[in-house]
N, C-alpha and C positions, 0 to 999 in steps of 0.2 A: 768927676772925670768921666768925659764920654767913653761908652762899651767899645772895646779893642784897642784904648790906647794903652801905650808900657810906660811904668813907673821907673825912673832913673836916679838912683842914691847914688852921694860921693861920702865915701868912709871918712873917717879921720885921717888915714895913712894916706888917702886923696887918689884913692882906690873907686874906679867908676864901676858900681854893682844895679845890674837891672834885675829889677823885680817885676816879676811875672804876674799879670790879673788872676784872682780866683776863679780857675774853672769853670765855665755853666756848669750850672743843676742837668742831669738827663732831663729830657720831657718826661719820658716813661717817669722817672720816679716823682717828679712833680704831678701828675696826673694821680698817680696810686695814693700820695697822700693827699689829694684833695679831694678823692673820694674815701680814705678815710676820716679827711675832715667833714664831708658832709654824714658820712653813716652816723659818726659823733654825734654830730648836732643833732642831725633827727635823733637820735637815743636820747640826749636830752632834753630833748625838745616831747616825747613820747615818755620820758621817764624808766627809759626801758635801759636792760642792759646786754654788754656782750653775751654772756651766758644764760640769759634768760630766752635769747631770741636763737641760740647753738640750740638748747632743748628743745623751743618750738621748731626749728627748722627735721630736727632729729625724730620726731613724736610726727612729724609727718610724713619722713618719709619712711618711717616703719608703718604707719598706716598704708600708706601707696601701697608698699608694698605685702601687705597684710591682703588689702586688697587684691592684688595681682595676682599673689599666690592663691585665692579663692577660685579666680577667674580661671589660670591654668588647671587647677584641680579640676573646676567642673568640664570644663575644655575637652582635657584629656577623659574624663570618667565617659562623657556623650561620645569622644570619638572612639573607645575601647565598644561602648556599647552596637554603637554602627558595624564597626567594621564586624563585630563579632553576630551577629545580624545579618548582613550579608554574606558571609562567611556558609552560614548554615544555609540561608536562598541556593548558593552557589552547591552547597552539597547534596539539597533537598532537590534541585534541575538536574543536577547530572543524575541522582541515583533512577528522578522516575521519567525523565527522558531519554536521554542518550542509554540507561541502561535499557529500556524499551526496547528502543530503534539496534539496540546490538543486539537481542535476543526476539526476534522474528518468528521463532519458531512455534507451530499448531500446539499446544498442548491435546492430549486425547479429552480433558476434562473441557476442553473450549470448542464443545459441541459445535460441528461446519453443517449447513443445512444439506441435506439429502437433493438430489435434484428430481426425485422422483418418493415419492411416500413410501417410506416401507415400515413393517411391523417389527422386524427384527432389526440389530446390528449386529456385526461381526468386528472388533478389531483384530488385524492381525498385527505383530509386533515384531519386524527385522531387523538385524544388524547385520551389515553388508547385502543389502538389497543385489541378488541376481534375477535373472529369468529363470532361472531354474525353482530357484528359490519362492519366488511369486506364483508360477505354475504350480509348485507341489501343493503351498497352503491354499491355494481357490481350489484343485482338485481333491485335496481333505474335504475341504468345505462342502463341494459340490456334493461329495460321496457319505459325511455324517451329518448334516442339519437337520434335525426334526422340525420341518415349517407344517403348517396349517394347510389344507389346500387352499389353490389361491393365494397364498400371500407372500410376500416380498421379502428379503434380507438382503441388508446392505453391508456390504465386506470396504472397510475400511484400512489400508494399509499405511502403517506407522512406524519409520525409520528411527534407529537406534543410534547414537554416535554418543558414546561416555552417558551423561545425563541429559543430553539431548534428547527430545523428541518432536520429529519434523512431519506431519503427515505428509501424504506423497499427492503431486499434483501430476496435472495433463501431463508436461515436459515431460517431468523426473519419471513418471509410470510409462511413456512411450521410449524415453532413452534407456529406462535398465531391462525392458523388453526388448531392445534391439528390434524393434520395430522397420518397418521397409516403408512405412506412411510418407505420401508427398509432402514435401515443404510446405502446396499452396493448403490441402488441408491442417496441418499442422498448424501453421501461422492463424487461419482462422478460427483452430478453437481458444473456447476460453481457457483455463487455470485449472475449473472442476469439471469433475468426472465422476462418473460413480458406476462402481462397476456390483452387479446384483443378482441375488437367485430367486428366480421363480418358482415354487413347488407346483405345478402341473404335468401329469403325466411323466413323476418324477421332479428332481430338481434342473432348474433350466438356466442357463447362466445367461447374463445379456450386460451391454455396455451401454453406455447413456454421455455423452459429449452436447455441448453448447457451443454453438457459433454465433459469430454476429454476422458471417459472410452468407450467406446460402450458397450462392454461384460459385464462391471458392471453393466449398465445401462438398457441393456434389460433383463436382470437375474433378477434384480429388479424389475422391468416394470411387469415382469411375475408374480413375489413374491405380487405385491400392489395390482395385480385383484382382489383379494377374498376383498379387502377395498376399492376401486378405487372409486365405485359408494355411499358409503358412506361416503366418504371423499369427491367427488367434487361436487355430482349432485345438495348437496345444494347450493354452490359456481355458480356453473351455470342456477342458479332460474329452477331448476326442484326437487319438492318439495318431498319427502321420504312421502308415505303415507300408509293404508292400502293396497289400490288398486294397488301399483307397489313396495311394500316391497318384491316382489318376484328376483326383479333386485339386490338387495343383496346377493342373492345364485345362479344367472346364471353365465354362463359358459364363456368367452370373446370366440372367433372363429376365425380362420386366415380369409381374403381376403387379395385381392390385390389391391391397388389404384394406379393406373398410374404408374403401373411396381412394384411399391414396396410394399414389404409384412408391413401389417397392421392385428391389434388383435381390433377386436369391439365386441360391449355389444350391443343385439337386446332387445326388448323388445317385449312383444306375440303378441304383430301387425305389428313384421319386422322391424319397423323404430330401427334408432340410439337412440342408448342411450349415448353410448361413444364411442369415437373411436381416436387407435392412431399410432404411426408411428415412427421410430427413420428414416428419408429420406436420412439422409449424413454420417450415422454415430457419427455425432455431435450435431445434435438436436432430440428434441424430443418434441415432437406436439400432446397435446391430445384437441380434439374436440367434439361435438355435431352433428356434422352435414358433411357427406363426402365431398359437395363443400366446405366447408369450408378448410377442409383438404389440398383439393387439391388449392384453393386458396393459401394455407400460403407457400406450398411445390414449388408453381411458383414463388411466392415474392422472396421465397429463392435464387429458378434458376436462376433468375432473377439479384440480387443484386451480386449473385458470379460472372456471365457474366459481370456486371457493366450496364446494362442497365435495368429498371423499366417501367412496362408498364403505 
């Protein structure tokens, strides 16, 4: 009987009963056992069985994965090592860099070169740096050093804040002196300074600044006379009183000291009051006392030839 035709019975009773074709098979399940028919065959065909090839399939993939778990373990073991590796780089930069760069300040033991030679040092050591306060310890200084004749001491001043220690530069030493010095000299000097005693004819106190400007620098020089003796002569324990508040309103005057032109402040007995000198172009030397002058400007000669008397 052709697919899709119906089957038509008459009963006994002459009862007309249709019978219905058998259902198709699904595909799907025709499909499923034809590829159990063939897995069959190859088994017999191979001699093999269901549960011989369950085991191998089983014994594999615990292998695989036998495997993979090695693979993760070492994976994981290289990446603990890395990161932990990195970890310490990152703490070993910040400690000797950035802690570095946030801690700027001079220690006393991290020796700053002297701008002029001297045989002595002096550190002085303040907390809350005033003018008064800097005034009093150079005029100690000036009034107990036992120096050598001839020879130098360098007074170095070294601010206190907690366990801080900052030595003090050009800026910071001209601003807590409350200084009257022009801007254009200001601006042209450098950072150091070094302020120093001479033992001649007594102790003799003298200032030492570097420029890179000259022009700026004696423009200025010129400009700070009218303040110069009010700004340092207390700094150099020569005290502002009735009797020489006259040095206030004198006039600074050219000389010459050992070739080079110099501007000093007499006072009405002829002696020094101040006196100073730019000698190289690069420094600038204001003094007390003309040997002293000339002392600092041979030290100089001296150090640029590379030989020190």
């Amino acid at each position: 009987m052709a697919e899709g035709q119906q089957t038509i019975n008459v009963s006994e009773e002459g009862k007309i009963e249709q019978a219905n074709a058998p259902a198709p098979q699904n595909v799907a399940s025709r499909v499923v056992r034809t590829l159990e028919g063939d897995i069959a065959s190859a088994m017999k065909e191979k001699k093999g069985s269901v549960v011989s090839i369950a085991i191998a399939e089983q014994k594999k993939r615990e292998k695989e994965f036998h495997f993979e778990g090695e693979d993760k373990g070492k994976n994981s073991f290289f990446l603990f090592v890395s990161l932990t590796a990195l970890a310490g780089g990152l703490i070993l930069f910040g400690f000797v860099f950035i802690g570095g760069i946030g801690t700027k300040e001079t220690s006393p033991e991290l020796k700053t070169p002297a701008l002029v030679l001297a045989e002595k040092e002096k550190l002085v050591e303040i907390v809350n740096a005033t003018r008064s306060k800097i005034i009093a310890e150079v005029s100690k200084e000036i009034g107990q050093s036992q120096l050598k004749l001839d020879t130098v001491e360098r007074v170095r001043f070294i601010e206190i804040s907690g366990e801080i220690k900052t030595e003090m530069g050009t800026g910071r030493f001209l601003s807590v002196m409350g200084t009257h010095m022009p801007g254009i000299l200001e601006r042209s000097l450098s950072k150091e300074f070094m302020l120093g005693i001479h033992s001649w004819d007594g102790n003799q106190p003298f200032l030492v600044f570097k420029t890179d400007f000259y022009e700026n620098a004696f423009l200025g020089l010129i400009r700070w006379e009218r303040d110069m003796a009010e700004d340092l002569l207390p700094l150099f324990s020569k005290t502002l009183s009735e009797e020489n508040k006259y040095l206030l309103e004198k006039d600074f005057l050219d000389v010459v000291v050992k070739n080079r032109d110099a501007r000093v402040l007499y006072d009405n007995n002829g002696s020094i009051s101040l006196i100073y000198t730019i000698p190289d172009k690069q420094t600038v030397i204001i003094a007390t006392h003309e040997d002293t002058l000339i002392e600092v400007i041979d030290r100089l000669s001296a150090e640029n030839v590379g030989t020190v008397k």
